[in-house]
N, C-alpha and C positions, 0 to 999 in steps of 0.2 A: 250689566255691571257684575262684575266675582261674588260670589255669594257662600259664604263659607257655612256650613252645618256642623252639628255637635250635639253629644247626650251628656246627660249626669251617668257614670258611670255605674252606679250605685243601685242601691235599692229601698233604702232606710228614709224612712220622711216623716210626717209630724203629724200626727191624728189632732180630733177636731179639738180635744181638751189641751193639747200643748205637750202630747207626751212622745216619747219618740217609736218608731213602728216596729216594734222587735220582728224577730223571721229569721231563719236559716243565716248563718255565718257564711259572707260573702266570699265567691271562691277566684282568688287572682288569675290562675290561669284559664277557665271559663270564661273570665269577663273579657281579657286578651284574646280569646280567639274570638269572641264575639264580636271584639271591635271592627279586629280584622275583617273579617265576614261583613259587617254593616256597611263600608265607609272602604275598603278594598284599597285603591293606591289614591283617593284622592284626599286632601289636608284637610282634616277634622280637629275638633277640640273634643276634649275631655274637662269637664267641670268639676270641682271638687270646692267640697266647703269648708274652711277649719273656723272654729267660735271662739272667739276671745274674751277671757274675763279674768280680770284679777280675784275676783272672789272665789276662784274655781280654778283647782291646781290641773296641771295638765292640757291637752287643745285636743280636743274633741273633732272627730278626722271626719266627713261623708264624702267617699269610702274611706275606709281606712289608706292613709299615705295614697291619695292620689295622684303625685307624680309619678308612681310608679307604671301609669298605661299613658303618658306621655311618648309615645317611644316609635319612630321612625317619621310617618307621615303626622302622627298627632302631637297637637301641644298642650298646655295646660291652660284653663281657664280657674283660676280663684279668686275664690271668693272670700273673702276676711269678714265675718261676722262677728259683730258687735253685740254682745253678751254682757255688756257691764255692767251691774246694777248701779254704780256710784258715779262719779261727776268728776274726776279727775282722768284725763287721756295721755297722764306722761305716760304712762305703760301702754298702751296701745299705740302709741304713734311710734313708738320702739317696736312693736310686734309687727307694725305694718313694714315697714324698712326690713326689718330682719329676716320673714317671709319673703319679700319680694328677693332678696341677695341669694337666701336656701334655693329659691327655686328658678332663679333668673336665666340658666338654661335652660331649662323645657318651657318655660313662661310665656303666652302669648299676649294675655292679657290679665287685669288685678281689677277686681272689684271692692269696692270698699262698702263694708256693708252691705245686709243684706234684708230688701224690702224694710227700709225705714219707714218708711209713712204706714207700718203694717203690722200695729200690737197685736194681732191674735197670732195665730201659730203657725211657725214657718217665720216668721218677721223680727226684725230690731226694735222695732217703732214703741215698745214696752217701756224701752230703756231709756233715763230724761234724759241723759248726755248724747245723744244718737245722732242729732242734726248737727253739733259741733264734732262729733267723733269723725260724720261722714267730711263734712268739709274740710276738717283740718287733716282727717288720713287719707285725702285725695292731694290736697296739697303735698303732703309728706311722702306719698308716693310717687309722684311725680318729678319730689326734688330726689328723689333715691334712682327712679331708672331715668335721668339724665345724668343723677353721676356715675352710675354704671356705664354711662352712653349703651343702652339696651334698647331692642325695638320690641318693648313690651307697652300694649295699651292700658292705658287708666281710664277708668271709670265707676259708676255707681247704678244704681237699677231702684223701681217702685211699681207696685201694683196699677192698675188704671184707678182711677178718679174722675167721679164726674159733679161734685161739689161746686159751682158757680163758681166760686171765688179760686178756687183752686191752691188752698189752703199749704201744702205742705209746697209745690213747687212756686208758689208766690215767694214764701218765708224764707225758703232754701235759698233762693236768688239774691234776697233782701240782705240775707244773713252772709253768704259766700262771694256775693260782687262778682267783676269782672274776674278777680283773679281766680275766684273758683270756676268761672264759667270756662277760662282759657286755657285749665288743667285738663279738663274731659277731654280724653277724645273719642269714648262714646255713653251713651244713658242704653241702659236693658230696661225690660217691660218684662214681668211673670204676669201670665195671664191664661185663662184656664176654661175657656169660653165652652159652654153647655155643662161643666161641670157641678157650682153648685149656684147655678139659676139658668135653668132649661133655654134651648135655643133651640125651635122647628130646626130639623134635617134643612128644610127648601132656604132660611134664612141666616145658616152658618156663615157663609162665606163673605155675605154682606156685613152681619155685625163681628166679623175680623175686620174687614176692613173698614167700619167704622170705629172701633173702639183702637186701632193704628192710626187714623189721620183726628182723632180727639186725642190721641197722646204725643202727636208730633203737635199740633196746634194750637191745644189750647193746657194741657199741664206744660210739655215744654217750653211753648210760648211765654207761659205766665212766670217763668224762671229765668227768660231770657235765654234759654238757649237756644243758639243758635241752628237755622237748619240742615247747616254746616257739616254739625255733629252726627253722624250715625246710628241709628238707632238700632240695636240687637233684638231680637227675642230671648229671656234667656232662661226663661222656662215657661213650657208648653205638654200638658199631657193629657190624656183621658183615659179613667181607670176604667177596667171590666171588672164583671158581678153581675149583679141578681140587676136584672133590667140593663145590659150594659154589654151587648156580646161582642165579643172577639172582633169578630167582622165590622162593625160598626165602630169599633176601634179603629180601625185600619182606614174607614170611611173618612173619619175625622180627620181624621192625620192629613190624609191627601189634600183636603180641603181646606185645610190651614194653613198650611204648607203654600200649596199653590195660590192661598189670596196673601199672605204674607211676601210671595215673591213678583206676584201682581203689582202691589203697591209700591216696590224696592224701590223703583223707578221716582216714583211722585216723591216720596217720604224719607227718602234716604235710609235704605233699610239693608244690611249689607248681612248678616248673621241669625241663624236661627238654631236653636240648642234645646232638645227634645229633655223632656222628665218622667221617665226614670228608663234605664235600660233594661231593667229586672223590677217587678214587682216585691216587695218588703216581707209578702207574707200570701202565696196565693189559697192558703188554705183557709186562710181569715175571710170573711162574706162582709169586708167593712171597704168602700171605693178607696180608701186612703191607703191601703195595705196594695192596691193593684195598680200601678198605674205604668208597671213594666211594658216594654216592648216583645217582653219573654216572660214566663214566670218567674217564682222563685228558685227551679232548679233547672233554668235555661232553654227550657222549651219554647222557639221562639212561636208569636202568636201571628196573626198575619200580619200585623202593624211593623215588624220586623221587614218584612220581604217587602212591603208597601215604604217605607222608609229608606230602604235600600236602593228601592228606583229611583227615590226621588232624588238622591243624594248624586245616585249615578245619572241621571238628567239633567239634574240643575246644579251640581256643584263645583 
């Protein structure tokens, strides 16, 4: 089956207290030739996140304007995060439409919200309106690119879970019915396996593909959706540092990679979008500041040229 790949273009991400990872001002045309070089002639995405909030003037960009590396073979993937701290969505169901029209050329596909079931850092899930925000701006986006008549995908994304009851994708079902379930046409998974709960080198590849057929199975099961739907990767990374080398980066990569396209078959698994392209801060000794495929002043590391095959193999 086609299997399409993608990075966050970026560098900037969310340390463990919730703060955001300062570093070198990111440089447009660096990131463009990198992309270049990464992903060559075949169809990649580019990720970008903008956060929405009424309480907070302006929309807060990672990177900054990222449709601007949209541009020949690549499209955009965005992400509209949900930032609100109060309980009324007339303004965000307006933001989500409005976005989607700004960017409905380069547009590939629109995520709504971003890791809602996911109060600590990096996540919506903080925010009380967030499980109405996600289902009714998935609704509202779907009625905006049919009236565009656009072939831009709607969807939504959550961390893994392995709670019994399966808590947030039971409620989301309960709460969004069929008609939110007949919106999707695909659910993301961020997931970050050896990162921060170790995993033997001999036993990565395995618990990939266990923690992918527990999130087709039994979170999306327990929401009803269907297996129908697609499931993306739609972030995926492992930082370097102090216990953490380069090399063994590149290790990961491969092996994630390759049980993620293992599984495509069984799981319906069509997309995979790496995190980060550039590291935040490589002079910082904190995993949260590295999780580049290059540093911070583009020196790729070997997870770059390991990425690169894979992309040109399997993409």
């Amino acid at each position: 089956m086609p299997f399409t790949f993608g990075v966050y273009p970026g560098g900037l991400s969310g340390t463990s207290d919730g703060a955001i990872t300062p570093g070198p001002v990111e440089d447009p045309q660096r990131i463009t030739a990198a992309l270049d070089d990464l992903h060559g002639d075949r169809p990649f995405l580019v990720r970008g996140y903008l956060h929405y909030s009424d309480a907070a003037p302006g929309t807060p960009q990672a990177p900054p304007k990222p449709a601007r590396y949209a541009t020949g073979r690549r499209r955009l993937d965005l992400v509209l995060c949900f930032r609100e701290p109060g309980d009324d969505c007339t303004g965000w169901l307006a933001f989500v439409r409005d976005r989607i029209r700004r960017h409905a050329p380069v547009l590939a596909k629109v995520q709504i919200a971003e890791e809602p079931d996911n109060a600590g850092p990096g996540g919506d899930g903080a925010f009380p309106a967030v499980r109405r925000a996600l289902i009714e701006g998935v609704l509202a986006a779907r009625d905006e690119v049919a009236r565009l008549g656009a072939d831009i995908l709607v969807g939504c994304n959550s961390t893994p879970a392995f709670d019994p009851g399966q808590e947030f994708w039971t409620g989301l079902g309960r709460a969004g019915g069929d008609e939110f379930r007949a919106a999707l046409d695909y659910v993301g998974l961020d997931f970050f396996p050896d990162v921060f709960r170790p995993v033997p080198a001999e036993q990565l590849a395995e618990t990939v593909a266990g923690v992918l057929r527990h999130f087709r199975r039994e979170s999306l099961g327990a929401g009803g959706v269907p297996g129908s739907v697609p499931v993306h990767v739609t972030e995926h990374g492992w930082p370097t540092g102090a216990g953490r080398p380069p090399g063994r980066q590149a290790e990961v990569l491969e092996t994630v990679v390759r049980a993620v396209v293992a599984a495509a078959g069984e799981l319906n698994i069509d997309t995979y979008e790496h995190f980060a392209l550039r590291d935040a801060d490589s002079d910082v000794d904190d995993p949260m500041f590295r999780f580049g495929l290059m540093t911070s002043d583009y020196r790729p590391k070997p997870a770059f040229a390991a990425y690169r095959r894979l992309i040109t193999e399997l993409g």
